[in-house]
N, CA, C and O atoms as a GROMACS GRO file, in nm:
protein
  344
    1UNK      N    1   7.700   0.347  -5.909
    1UNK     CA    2   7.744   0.477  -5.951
    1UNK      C    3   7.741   0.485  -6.104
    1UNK      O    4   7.768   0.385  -6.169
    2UNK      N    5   7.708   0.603  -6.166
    2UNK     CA    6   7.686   0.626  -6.290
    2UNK      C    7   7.816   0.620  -6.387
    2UNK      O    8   7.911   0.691  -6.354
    3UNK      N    9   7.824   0.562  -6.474
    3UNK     CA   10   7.961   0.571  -6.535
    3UNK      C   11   7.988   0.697  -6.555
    3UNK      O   12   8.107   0.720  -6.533
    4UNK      N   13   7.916   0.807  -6.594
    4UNK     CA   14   7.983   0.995  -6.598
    4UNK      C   15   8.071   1.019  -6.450
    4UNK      O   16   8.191   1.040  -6.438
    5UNK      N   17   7.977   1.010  -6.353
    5UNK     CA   18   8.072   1.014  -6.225
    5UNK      C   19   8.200   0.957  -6.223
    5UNK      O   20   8.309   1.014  -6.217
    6UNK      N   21   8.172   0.838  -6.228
    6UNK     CA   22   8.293   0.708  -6.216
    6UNK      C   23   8.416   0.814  -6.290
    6UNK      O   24   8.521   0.849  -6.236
    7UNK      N   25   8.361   0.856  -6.444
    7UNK     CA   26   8.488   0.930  -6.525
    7UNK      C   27   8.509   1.067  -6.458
    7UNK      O   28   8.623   1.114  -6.463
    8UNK      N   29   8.439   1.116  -6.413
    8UNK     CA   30   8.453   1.253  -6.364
    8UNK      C   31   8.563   1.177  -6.242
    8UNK      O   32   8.664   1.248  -6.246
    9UNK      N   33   8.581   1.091  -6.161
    9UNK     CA   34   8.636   1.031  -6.047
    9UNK      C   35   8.774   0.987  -6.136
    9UNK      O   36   8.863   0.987  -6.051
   10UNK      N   37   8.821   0.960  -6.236
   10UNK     CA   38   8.914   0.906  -6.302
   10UNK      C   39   8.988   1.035  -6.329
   10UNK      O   40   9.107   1.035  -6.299
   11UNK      N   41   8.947   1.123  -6.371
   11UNK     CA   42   8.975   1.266  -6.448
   11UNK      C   43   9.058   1.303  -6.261
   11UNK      O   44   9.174   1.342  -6.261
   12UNK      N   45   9.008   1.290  -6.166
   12UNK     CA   46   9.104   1.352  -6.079
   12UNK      C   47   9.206   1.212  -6.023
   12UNK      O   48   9.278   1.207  -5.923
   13UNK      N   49   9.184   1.121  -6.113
   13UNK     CA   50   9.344   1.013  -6.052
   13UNK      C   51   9.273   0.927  -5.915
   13UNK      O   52   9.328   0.893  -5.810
   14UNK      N   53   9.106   0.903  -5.966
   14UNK     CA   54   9.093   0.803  -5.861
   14UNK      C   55   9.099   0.670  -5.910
   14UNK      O   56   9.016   0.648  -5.998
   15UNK      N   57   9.181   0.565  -5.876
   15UNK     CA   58   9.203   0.487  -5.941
   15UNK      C   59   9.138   0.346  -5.906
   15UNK      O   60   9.180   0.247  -5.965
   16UNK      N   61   9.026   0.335  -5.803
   16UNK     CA   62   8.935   0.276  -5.799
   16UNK      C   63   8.817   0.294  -5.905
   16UNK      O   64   8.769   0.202  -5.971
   17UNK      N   65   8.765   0.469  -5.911
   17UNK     CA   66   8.660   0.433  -5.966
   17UNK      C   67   8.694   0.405  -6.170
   17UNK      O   68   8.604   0.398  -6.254
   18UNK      N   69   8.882   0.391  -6.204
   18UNK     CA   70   8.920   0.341  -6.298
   18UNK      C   71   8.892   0.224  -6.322
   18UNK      O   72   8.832   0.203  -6.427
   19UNK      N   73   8.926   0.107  -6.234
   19UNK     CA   74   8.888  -0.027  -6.182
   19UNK      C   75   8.724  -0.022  -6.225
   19UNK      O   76   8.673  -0.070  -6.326
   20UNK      N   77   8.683   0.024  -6.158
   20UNK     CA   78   8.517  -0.032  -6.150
   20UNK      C   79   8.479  -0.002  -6.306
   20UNK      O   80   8.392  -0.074  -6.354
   21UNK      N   81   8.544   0.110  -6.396
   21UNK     CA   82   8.502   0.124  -6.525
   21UNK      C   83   8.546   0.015  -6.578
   21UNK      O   84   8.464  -0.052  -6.641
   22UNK      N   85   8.661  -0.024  -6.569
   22UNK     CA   86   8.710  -0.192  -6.661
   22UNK      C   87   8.663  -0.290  -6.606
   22UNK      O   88   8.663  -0.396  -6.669
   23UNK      N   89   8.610  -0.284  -6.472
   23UNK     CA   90   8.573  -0.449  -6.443
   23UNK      C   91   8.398  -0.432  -6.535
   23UNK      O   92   8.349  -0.527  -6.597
   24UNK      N   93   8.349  -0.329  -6.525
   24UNK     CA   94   8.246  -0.352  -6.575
   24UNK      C   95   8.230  -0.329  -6.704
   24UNK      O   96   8.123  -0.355  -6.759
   25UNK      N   97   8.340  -0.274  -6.770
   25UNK     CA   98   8.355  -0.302  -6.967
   25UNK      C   99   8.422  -0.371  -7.014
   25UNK      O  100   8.422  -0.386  -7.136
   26UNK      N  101   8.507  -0.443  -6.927
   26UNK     CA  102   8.612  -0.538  -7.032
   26UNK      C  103   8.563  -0.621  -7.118
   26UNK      O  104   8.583  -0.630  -7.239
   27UNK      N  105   8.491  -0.685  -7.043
   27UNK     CA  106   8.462  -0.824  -7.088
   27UNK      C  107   8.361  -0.786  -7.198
   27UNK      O  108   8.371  -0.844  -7.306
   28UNK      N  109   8.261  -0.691  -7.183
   28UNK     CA  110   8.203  -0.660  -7.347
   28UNK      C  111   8.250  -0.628  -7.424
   28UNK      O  112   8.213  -0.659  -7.537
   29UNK      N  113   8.375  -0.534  -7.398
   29UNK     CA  114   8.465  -0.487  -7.537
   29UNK      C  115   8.544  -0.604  -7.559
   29UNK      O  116   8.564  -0.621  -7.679
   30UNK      N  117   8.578  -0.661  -7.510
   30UNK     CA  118   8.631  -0.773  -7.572
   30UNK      C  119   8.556  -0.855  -7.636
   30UNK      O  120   8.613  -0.936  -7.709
   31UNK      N  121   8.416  -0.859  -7.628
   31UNK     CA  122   8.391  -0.929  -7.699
   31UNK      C  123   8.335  -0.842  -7.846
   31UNK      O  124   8.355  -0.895  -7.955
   32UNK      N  125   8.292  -0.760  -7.841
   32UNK     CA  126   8.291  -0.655  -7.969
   32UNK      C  127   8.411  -0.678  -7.986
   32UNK      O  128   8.428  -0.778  -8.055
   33UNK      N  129   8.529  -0.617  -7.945
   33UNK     CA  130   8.639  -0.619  -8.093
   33UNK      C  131   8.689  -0.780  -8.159
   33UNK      O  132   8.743  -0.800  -8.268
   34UNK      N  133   8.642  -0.910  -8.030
   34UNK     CA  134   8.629  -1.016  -8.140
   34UNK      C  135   8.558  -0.991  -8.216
   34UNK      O  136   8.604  -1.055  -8.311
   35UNK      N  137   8.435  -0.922  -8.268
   35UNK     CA  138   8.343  -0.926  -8.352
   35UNK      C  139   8.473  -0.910  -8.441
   35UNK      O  140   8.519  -1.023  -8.459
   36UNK      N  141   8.543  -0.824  -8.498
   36UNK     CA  142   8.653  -0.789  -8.542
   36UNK      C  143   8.741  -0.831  -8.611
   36UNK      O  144   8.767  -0.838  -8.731
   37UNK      N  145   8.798  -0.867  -8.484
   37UNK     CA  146   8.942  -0.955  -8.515
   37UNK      C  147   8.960  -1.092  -8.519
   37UNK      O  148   9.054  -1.148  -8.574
   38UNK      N  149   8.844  -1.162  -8.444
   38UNK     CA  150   8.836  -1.299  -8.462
   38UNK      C  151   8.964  -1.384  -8.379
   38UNK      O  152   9.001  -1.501  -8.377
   39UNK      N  153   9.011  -1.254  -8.311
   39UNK     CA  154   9.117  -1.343  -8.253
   39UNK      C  155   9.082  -1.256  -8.104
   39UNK      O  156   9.054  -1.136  -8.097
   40UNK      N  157   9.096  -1.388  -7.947
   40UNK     CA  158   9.080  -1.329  -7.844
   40UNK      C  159   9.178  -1.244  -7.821
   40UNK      O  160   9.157  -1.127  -7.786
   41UNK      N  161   9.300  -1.296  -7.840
   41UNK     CA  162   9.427  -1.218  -7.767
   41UNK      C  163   9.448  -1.070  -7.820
   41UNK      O  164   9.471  -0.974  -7.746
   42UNK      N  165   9.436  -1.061  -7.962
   42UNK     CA  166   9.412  -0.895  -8.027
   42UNK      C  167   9.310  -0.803  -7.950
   42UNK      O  168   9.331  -0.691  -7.904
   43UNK      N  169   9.198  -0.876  -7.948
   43UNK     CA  170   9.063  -0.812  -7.867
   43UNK      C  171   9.143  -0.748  -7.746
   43UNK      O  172   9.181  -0.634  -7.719
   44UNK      N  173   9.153  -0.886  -7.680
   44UNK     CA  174   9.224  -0.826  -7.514
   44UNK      C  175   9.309  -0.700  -7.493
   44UNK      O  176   9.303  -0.620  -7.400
   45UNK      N  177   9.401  -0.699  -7.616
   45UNK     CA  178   9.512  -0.637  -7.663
   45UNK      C  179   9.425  -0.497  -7.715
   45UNK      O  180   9.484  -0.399  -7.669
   46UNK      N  181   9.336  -0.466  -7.776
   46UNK     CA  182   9.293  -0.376  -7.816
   46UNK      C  183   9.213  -0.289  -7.727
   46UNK      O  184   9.187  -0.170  -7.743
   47UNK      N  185   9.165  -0.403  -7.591
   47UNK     CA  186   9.054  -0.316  -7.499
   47UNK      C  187   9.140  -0.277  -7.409
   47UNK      O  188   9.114  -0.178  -7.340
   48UNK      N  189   9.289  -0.365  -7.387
   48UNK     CA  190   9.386  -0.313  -7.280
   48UNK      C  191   9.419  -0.195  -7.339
   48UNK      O  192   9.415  -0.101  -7.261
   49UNK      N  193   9.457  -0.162  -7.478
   49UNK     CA  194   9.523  -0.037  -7.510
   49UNK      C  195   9.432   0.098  -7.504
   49UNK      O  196   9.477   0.211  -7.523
   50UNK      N  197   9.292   0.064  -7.472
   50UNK     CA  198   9.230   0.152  -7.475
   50UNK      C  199   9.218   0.224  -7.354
   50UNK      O  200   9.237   0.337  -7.310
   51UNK      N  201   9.177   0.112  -7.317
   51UNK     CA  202   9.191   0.161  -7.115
   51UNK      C  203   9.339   0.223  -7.052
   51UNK      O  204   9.361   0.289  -6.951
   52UNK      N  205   9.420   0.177  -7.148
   52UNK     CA  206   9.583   0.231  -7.049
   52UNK      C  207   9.545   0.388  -7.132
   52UNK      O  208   9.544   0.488  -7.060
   53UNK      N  209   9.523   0.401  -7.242
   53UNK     CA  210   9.484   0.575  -7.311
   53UNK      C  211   9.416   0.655  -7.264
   53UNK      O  212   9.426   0.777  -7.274
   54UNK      N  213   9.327   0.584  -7.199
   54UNK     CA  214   9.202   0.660  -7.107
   54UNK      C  215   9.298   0.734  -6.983
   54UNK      O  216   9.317   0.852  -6.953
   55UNK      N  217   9.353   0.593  -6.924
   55UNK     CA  218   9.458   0.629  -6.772
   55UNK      C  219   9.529   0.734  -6.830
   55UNK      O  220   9.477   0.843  -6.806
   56UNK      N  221   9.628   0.739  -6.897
   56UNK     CA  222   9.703   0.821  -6.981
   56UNK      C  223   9.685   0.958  -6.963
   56UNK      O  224   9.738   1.042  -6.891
   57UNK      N  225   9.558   0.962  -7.082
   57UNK     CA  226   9.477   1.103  -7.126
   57UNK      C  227   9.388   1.162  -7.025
   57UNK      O  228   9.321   1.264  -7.039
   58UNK      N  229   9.399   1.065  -6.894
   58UNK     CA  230   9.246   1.095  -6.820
   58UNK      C  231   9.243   1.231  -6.789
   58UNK      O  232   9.133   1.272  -6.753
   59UNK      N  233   9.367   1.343  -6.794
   59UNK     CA  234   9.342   1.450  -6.733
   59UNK      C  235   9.296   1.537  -6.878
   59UNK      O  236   9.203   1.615  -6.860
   60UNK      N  237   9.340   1.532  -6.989
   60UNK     CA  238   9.274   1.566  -7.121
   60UNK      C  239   9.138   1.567  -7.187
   60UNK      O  240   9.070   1.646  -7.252
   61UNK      N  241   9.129   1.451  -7.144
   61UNK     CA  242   9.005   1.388  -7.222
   61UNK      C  243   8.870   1.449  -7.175
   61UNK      O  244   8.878   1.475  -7.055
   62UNK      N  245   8.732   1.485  -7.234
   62UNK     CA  246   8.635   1.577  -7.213
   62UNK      C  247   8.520   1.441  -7.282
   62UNK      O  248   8.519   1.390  -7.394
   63UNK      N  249   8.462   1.424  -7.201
   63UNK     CA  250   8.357   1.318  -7.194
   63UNK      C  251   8.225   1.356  -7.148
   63UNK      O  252   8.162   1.314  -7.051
   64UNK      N  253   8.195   1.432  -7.223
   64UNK     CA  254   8.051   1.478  -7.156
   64UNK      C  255   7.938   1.433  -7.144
   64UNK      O  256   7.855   1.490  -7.073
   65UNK      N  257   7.912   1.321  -7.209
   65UNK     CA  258   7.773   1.234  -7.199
   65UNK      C  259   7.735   1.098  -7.181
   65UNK      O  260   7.626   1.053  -7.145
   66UNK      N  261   7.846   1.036  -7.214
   66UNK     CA  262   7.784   0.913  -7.252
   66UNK      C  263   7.943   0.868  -7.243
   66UNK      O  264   8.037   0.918  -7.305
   67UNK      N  265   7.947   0.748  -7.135
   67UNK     CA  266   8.128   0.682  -7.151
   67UNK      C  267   8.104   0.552  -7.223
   67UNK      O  268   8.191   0.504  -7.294
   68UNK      N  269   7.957   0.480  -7.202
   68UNK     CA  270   7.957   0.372  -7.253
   68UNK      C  271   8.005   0.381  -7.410
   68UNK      O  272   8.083   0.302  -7.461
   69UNK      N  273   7.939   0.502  -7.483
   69UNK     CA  274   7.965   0.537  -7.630
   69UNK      C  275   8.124   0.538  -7.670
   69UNK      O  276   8.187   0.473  -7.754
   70UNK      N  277   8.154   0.619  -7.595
   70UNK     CA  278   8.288   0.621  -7.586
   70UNK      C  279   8.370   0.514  -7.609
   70UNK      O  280   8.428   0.484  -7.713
   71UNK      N  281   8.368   0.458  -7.499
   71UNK     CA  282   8.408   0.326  -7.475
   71UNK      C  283   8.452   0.218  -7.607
   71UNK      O  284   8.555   0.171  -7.655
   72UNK      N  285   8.321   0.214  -7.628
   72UNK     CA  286   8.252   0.133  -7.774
   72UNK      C  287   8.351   0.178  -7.890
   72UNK      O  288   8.440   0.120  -7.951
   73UNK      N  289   8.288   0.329  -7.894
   73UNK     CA  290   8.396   0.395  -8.030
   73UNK      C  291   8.497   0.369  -8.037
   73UNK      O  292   8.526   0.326  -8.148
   74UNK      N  293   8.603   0.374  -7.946
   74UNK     CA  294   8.748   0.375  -7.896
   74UNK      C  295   8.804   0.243  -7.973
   74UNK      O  296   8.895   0.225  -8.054
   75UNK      N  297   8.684   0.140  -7.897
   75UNK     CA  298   8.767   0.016  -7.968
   75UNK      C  299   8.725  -0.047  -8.082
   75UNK      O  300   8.785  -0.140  -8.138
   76UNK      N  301   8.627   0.002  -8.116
   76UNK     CA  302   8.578   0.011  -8.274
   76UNK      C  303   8.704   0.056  -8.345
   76UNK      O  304   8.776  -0.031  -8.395
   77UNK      N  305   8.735   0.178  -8.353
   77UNK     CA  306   8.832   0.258  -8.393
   77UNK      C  307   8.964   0.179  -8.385
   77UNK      O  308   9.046   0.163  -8.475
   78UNK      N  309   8.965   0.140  -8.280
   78UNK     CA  310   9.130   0.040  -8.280
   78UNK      C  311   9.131  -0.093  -8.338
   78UNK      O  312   9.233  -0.149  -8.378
   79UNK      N  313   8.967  -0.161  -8.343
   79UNK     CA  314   8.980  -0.225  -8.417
   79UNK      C  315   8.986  -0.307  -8.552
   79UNK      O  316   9.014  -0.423  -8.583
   80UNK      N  317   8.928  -0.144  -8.648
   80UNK     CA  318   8.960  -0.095  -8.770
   80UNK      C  319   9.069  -0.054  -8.779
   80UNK      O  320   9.117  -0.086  -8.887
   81UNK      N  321   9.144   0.010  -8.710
   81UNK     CA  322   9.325   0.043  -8.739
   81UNK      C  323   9.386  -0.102  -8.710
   81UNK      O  324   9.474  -0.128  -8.792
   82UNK      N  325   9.364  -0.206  -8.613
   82UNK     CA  326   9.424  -0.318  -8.662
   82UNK      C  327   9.395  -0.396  -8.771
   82UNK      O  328   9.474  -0.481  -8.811
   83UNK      N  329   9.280  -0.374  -8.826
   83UNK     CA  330   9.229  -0.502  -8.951
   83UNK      C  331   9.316  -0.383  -9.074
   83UNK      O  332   9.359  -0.444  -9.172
   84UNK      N  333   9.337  -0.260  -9.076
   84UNK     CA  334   9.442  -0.213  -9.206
   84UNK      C  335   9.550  -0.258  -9.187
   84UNK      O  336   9.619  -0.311  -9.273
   85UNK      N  337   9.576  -0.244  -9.081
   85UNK     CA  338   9.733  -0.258  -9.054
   85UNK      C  339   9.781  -0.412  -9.096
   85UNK      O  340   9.902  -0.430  -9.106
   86UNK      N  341   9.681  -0.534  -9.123
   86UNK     CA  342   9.723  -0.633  -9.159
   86UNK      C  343   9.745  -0.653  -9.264
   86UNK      O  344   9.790  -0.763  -9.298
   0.00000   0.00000   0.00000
């Protein structure tokens, strides 16, 4: 299944096809935001906080093309707000 679907499936509170989006991004965003932080546990910490925002926002949020991008940005973004914050 296409990750747009999968989010279009999240957006109404299906919480499988939530699952299938993290089993199949975790483990790369974690390893991008080590690019980062250089530390695993922050990474983990940064891709978990992203994904609980997604759950969160899922009825908000407007994703129209591309989730992998998304995805990416999100923890890019969080993981430039943690390297200031140090």
């Amino acid at each position: 299944m296409e990750d747009l679907d999968l989010f279009i499936k999240v957006k109404s509170d299906d919480t499988q096809a939530f699952e299938i989006l993290f089993e199949r991004y975790y483990k790369r965003l974690c390893g991008f935001a080590y690019k980062f932080t250089q530390k695993p546990e922050i990474a983990e910490e940064i891709v978990s906080t992203v994904f609980s925002s997604i759950w969160l926002k899922r009825g908000e949020l407007n994703i129209a093309k591309n989730v992998r991008a998304y995805l990416f940005r999100s923890v890019y973004n969080h993981s430039l707000n943690y390297l200031k914050s140090r």
